[in-house]
N, C-alpha and C positions, 0 to 999 in steps of 0.2 A: 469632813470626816473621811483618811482614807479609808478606816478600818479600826472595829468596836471591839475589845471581848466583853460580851455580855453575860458569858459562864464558867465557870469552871468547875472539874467535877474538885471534891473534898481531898482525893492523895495528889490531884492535879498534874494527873495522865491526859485527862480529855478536857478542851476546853472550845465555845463554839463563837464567833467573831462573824458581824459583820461588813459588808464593804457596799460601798457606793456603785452600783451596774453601771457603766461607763457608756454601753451602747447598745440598753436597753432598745428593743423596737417597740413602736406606737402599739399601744394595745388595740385602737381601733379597727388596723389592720392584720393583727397577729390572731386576736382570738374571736372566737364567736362573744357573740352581743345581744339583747334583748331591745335594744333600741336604732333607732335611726340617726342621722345629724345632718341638719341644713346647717350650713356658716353661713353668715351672712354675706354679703357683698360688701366690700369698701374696708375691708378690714388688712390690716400690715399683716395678719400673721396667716402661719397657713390653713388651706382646709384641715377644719376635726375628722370629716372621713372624706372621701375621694366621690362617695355617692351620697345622693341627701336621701332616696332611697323612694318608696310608692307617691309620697305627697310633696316632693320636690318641685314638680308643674304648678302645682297648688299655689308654694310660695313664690315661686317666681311671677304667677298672674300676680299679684298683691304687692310684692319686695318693695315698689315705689311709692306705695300708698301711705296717706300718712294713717298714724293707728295700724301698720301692718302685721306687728306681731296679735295684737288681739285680733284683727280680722283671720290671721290663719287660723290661731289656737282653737276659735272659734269653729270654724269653719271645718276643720281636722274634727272635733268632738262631735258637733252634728250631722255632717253627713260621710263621717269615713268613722266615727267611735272611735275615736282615738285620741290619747291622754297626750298634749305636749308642755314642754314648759322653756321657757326661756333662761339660757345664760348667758350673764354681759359679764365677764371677769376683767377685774380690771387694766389685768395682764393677759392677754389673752384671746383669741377668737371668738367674738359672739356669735352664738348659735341657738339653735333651734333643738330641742333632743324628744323623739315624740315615740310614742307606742302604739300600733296597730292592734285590733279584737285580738288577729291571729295571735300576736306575742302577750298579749295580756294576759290570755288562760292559761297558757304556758308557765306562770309564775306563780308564787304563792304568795309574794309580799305587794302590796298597791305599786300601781305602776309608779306614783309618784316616786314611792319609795326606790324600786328599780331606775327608774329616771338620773335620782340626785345621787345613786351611787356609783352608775357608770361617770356620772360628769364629775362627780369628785375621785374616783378612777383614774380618769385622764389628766386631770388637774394636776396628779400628784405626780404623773407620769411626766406632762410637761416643765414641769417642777425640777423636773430630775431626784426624785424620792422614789430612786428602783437601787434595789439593795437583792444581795446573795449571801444567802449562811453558807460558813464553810465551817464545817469540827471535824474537830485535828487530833490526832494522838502525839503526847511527847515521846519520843524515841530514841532509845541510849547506843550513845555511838562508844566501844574502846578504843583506843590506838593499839595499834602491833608493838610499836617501839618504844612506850612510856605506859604509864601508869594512868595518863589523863584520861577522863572520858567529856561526851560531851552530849546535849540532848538538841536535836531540832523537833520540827514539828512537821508531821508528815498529814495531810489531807484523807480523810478518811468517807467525807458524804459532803454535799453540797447541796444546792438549790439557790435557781439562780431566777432574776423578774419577778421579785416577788413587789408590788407596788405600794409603799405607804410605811413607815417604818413600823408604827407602832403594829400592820400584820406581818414584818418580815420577822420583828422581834417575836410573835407569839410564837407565827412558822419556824424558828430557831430554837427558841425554847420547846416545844414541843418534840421536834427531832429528836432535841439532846435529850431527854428525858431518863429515853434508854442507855445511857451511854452513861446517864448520873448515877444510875442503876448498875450498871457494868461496871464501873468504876469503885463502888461502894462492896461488892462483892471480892473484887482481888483483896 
């Protein structure tokens, strides 16, 4: 998909289109986060984050053990209170994604819940499913020397990184909203 319209208003002045983010950056390094991420060892792809973060010693005491992911999970819950859960994608870097007390109160949905949304987050990001709304106005051009006219489409609001299409589409829709409203007014 280079690029969607997904709207347009009713006299079809305004219409909002999106496009695939070409060079989106990693969300795990771009925004704040409510979780952590060990990657594992031995894997082709790259690290999820660059730090595994408080209980990183942890997993490394264990990484060779067999049962090592239940020995940490474990281990993480009983004596650090903290929520972790395992991802093996099957494209992708398996990891570790865990929540400390501190981030846990912090939130208001179960950590699990926080947990599987950053890693479907990043999933979609590795994915390449990062998209930007642009809505445009059509805009009438005359010529001096004939009769012709002509209309292009001129950039009017954007928003770009948005992660996951089905939120880029709501985030796009939503924008345009005003605009379907502005439009319906002339």
């Amino acid at each position: 998909m280079e690029h969607e319209i997904i709207e347009t208003t009713e006299d079809g002045r305004f219409r909002v289109r999106l496009e695939i983010h070409q060079s989106a950056e990693n969300p795990r390094r771009d925004y704040d986060h409510n979780t952590h991420v060990i990657t594992m060892k031995n894997s082709r792809y790259i690290d999820v984050d660059t730090d595994g973060g408080p209980l990183q010693s942890g997993w490394d005491r264990v990484a060779d053990r067999d049962g090592a992911v239940k020995i940490f999970t474990r281990w993480a819950r009983v004596f650090h209170g903290s929520t972790a859960i395992e991802d093996n994608p099957v494209e992708g870097a398996r990891s570790l994604w865990y929540m400390t007390p501190e981030q846990i109160k912090d939130v208001g949905n179960t950590p699990e819940e926080v947990i599987r949304s950053e890693i479907n987050e990043y999933r979609s990001w590795a994915k390449g499913e990062v998209y930007g709304y642009i809505i445009e106005r059509a805009v009438d051009w005359d010529s001096r020397d004939s009769d012709e006219s002509t209309s292009t489409w001129e950039e009017v609001e954007s928003c770009w990184g948005l992660i996951g299409s089905e939120w880029a589409e709501q985030a796009a829709r939503d924008a345009f909203a005003s605009y379907e409203t502005e439009g319906a007014k002339a």
